[in-house]
C-alpha positions in Angstrom: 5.1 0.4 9.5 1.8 2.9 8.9 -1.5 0.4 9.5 -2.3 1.7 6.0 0.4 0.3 4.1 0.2 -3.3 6.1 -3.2 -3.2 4.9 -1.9 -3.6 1.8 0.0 -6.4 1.7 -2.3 -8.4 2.0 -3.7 -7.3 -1.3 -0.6 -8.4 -3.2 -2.6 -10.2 -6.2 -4.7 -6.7 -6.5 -1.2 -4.4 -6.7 0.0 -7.3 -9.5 -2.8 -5.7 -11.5 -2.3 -2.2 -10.6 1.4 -2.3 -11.2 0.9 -2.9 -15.0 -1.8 -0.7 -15.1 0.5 2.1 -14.0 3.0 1.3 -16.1 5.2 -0.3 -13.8 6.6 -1.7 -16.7 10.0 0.0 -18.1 9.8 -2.0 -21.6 8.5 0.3 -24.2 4.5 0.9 -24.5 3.0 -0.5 -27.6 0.9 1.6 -30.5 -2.0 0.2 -28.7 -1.1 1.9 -25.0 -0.9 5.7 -26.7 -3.6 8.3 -27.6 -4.4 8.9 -31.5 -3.5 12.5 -31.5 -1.6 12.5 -28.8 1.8 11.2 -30.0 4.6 11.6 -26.9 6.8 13.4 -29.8 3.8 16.2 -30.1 3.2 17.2 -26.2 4.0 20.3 -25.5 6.7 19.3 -22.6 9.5 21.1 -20.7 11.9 18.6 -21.2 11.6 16.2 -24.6 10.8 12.6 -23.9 10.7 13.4 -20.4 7.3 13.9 -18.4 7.7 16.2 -15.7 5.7 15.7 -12.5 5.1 18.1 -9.6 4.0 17.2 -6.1 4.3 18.9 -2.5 6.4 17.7 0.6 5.9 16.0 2.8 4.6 13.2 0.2 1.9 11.9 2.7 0.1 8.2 2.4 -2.6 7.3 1.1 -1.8 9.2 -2.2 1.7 8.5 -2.2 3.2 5.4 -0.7 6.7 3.3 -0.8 9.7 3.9 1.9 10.7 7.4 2.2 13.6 8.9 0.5 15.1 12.3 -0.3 14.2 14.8 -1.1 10.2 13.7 0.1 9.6 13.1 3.9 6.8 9.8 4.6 6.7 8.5 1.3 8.2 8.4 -2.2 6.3 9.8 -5.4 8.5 7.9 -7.6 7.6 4.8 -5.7 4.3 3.9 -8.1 2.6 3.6 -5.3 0.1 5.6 -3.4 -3.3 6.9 -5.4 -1.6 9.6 -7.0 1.4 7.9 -7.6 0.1 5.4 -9.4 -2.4 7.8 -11.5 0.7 9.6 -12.5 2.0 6.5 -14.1 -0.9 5.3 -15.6 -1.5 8.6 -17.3 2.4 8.5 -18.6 1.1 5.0 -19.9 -1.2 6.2 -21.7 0.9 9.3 -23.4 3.5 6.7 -24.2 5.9 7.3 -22.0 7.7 4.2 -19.6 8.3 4.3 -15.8 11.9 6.2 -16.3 10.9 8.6 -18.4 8.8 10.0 -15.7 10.5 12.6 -13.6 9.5 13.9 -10.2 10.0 17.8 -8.6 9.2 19.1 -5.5 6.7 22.0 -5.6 5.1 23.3 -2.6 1.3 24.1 -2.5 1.0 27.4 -2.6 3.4 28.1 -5.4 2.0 25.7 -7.6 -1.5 27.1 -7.5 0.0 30.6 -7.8 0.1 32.4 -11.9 3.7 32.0 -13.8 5.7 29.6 -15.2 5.9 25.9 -13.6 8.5 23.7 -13.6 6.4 20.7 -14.5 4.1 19.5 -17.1 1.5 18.7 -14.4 1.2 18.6 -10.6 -0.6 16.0 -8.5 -1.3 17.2 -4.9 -4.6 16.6 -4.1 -5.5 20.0 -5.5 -9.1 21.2 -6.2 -10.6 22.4 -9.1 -11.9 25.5 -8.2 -12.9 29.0 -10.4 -10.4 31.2 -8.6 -7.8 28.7 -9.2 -8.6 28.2 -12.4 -7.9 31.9 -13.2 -3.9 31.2 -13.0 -3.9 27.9 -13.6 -5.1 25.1 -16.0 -7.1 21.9 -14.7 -7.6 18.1 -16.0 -10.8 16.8 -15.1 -11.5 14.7 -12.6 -9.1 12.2 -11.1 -10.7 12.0 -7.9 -14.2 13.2 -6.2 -13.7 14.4 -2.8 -15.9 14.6 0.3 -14.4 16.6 3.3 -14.2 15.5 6.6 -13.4 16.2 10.2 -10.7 14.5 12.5 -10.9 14.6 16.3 -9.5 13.4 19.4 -11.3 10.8 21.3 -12.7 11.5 24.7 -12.9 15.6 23.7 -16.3 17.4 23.8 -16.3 17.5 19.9 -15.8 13.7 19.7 -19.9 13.7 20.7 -21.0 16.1 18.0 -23.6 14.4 15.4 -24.3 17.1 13.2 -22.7 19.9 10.8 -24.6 22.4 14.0 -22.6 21.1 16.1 -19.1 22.5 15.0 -20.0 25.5 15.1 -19.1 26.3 18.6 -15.4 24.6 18.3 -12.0 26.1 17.3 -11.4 24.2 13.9 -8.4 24.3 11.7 -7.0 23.1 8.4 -4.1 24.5 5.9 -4.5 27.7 4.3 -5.3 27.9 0.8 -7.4 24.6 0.5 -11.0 24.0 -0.1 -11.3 22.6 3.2 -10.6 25.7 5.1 -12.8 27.4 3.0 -15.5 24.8 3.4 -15.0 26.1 7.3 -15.7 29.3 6.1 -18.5 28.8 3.9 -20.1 26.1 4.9 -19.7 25.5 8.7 -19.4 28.9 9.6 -17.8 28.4 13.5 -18.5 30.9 16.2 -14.3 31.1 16.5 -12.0 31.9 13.8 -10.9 29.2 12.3 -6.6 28.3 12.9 -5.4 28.8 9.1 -1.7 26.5 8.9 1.1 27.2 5.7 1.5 22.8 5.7 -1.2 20.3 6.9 1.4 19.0 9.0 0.8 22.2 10.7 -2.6 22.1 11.6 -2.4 18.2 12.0 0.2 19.1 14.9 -2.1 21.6 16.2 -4.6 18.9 17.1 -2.4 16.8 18.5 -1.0 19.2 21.1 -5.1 20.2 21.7 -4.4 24.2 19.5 -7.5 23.4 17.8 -10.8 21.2 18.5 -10.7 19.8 15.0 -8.8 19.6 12.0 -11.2 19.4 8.5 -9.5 17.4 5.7 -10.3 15.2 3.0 -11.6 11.9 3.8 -8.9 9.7 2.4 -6.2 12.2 4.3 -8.4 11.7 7.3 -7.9 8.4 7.8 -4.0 8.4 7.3 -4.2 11.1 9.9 -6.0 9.2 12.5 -4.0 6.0 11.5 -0.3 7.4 11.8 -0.2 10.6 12.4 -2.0 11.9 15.4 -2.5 9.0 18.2 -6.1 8.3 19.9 -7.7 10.2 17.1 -11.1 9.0 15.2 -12.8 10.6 12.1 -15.8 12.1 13.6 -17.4 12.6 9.6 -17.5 12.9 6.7 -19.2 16.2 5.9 -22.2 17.4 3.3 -21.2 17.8 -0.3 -20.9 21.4 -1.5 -23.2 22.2 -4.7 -21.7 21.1 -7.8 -19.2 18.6 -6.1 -15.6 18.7 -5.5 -12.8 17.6 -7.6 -9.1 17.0 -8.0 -6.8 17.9 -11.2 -4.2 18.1 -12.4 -3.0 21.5 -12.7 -0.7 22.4 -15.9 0.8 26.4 -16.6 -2.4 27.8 -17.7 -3.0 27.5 -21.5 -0.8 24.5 -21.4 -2.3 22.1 -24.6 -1.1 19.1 -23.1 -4.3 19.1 -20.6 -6.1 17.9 -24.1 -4.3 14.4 -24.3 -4.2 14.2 -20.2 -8.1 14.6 -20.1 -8.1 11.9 -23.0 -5.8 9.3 -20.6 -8.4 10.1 -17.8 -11.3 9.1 -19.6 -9.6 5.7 -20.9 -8.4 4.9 -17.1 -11.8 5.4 -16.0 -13.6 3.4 -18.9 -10.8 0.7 -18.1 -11.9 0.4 -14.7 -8.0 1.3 -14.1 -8.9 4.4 -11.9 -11.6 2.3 -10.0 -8.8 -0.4 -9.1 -6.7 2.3 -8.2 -9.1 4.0 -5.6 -10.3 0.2 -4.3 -6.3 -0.4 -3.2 -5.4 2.6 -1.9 -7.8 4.8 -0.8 -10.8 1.7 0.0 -10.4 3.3 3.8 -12.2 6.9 2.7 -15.5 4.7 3.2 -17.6 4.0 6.3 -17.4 7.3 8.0 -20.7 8.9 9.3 -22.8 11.5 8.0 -22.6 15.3 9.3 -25.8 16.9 8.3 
C-alpha cells in the first residue's frame, strides 16, 4: 500500500470529520447546507440533478485516493478521498447535491483545457489558472495555491544542487502543456531543452530510467512521486514563487454561470476551515521541502 495512504490511517478521527464535510453523507442536505441563489434546480447543468465531474487518468494520490477501479488507474475519484476528491464533494455539498448524485468522466488534460463543448459541469485536475487558458475556458477561484518543485534521484550530480542556478546545466522534464514546464521555460531557463511528455506518467518514467536529470512538478505530486512512484528518489525543492502566485480551478465551458455558485461554495469551505482540513489530511506532506533560490 502507497506510504501516503498508510499515513493516513492513522488519522482516522481527522477523516471522520472530513467525511461529513465532503458530503459523505447520501441523506438529503438541509436548507442550511445550500447557497441562497444558488438553488441545485437553477444550475445551469448538463444533466438535471446530476453534477457532472471531469478528471484525467491515471487518477494519481495525493489528490485522489481509495482502491483503484475502472475506468481510473491508482486511485478512484468517486472514492471521496484524495484532496480533490473530497473538494468535489464538499462543493456538491454546498450546491445541494448528495454523494450519488455526483457523477464522474474521464477527460484527459489536454482536451479539457482545449475551447468547445465539455462533457462536465467542472473538471478537477490540478489545473492552473492561467490567462491563455482562460481564453477557452472558464475558471473558479482558488482551490489550491501551488509551489512547484523538483524531483531527483539520489546519488545523481543534480541531487547536490542548492540553488535555482544550479539546474540550469541539467536535462529537466515535465508534461507538456502544464505550468510547470513552462516554469522550466520561463523561469529556470536550462542550458538543454527541456524533455516535454503528453502524461506525467511519461516524464515521471523518464527519470526513473535516467532520460532526464529532473522532473519539475507540483509539490504535493512530488512527494507521491518520490513515495510510490519512482524508487530512491528525494524532492530536491521546492522552487521560487512566480509573480502573482499560482493557482488551481476549476475549469467550466467558458461562459458557464455555474462558476458563480462554485466560487460562492469555495468561499464558505474556506471560511469553514473545511478546505484547510482538507489540505492538513491529504496533502500535509507538500511541507518541509527546501528552498531553491
Amino acid at each position: 500500500m502507497r506510504k501516503v495512504l498508510l499515513a493516513i490511517v492513522a488519522l482516522v478521527p481527522a477523516l471522520v470529520v472530513v467525511a461529513s464535510a465532503t458530503g459523505g453523507s447520501t441523506t438529503a442536505p438541509t436548507a442550511a447546507t445550500t447557497i441562497p441563489g444558488c438553488a441545485r434546480g437553477s444550475l445551469n447543468l448538463i444533466t438535471d440533478n446530476t453534477l457532472t465531474v471531469g478528471t484525467d487518468n491515471p487518477a494519481f494520490p495525493p489528490w485522489f485516493g481509495g482502491a483503484e477501479k475502472s475506468p481510473w488507474k491508482f486511485s478512484d475519484p468517486r472514492s471521496g478521498k484524495g484532496y480533490e476528491s473530497a473538494f468535489a464533494y464538499a462543493v456538491a455539498k454546498q450546491l445541494g447535491f448528495t454523494r450519488d448524485q455526483v457523477k464522474w468522466v474521464y477527460v484527459p488534460f489536454l482536451k479539457a483545457i482545449a475551447p468547445g463543448k465539455k462533457s462536465f459541469d467542472f473538471d478537477v485536475n490540478q489545473i492552473s489558472y492561467s490567462p491563455a487558458r482562460a481564453k477557452a475556458a472558464t475558471f473558479s477561484n482558488s482551490y489550491y495555491d501551488v509551489r512547484q518543485s523538483v524531483v531527483v534521484r539520489k546519488g545523481t550530480p543534480i541531487a547536490n544542487v542548492r540553488s535555482l542556478a544550479g539546474l540550469k546545466k541539467y536535462k529537466l522534464g515535465a508534461q507538456i502543456g502544464t505550468t510547470s514546464y513552462t516554469y522550466i521555460q520561463r523561469y529556470i531557463q536550462p542550458s538543454q531543452k527541456p524533455s516535454a511528455f503528453p502524461q506525467n506518467i511519461g516524464a515521471i518514467t523518464a527519470l526513473k530510467n535516467g532520460q532526464i536529470d529532473g522532473l519539475v512538478v507540483d509539490l504535493p505530486t512530488a512527494f507521491i512521486v518520490t513515495a510510490v512512484q519512482v524508487p530512491n528518489s528525494k524532492v530536491l525543492g521546492q522552487l521560487p514563487r512566480v509573480p502573482g502566485g499560482e493557482h488551481f480551478g476549476a475549469l467550466f465551458q467558458k461562459g458557464n454561470p455555474l462558476v458563480g455558485c462554485v466560487n460562492k461554495a469555495i468561499a464558505r469551505l474556506k471560511a469553514n476551515g473545511t478546505m484547510k482540513t482538507l489540505e492538513r489530511i491529504w496533502l500535509r506532506k507538500a511541507t518541509g521541502a527546501p528552498n531553491l533560490e
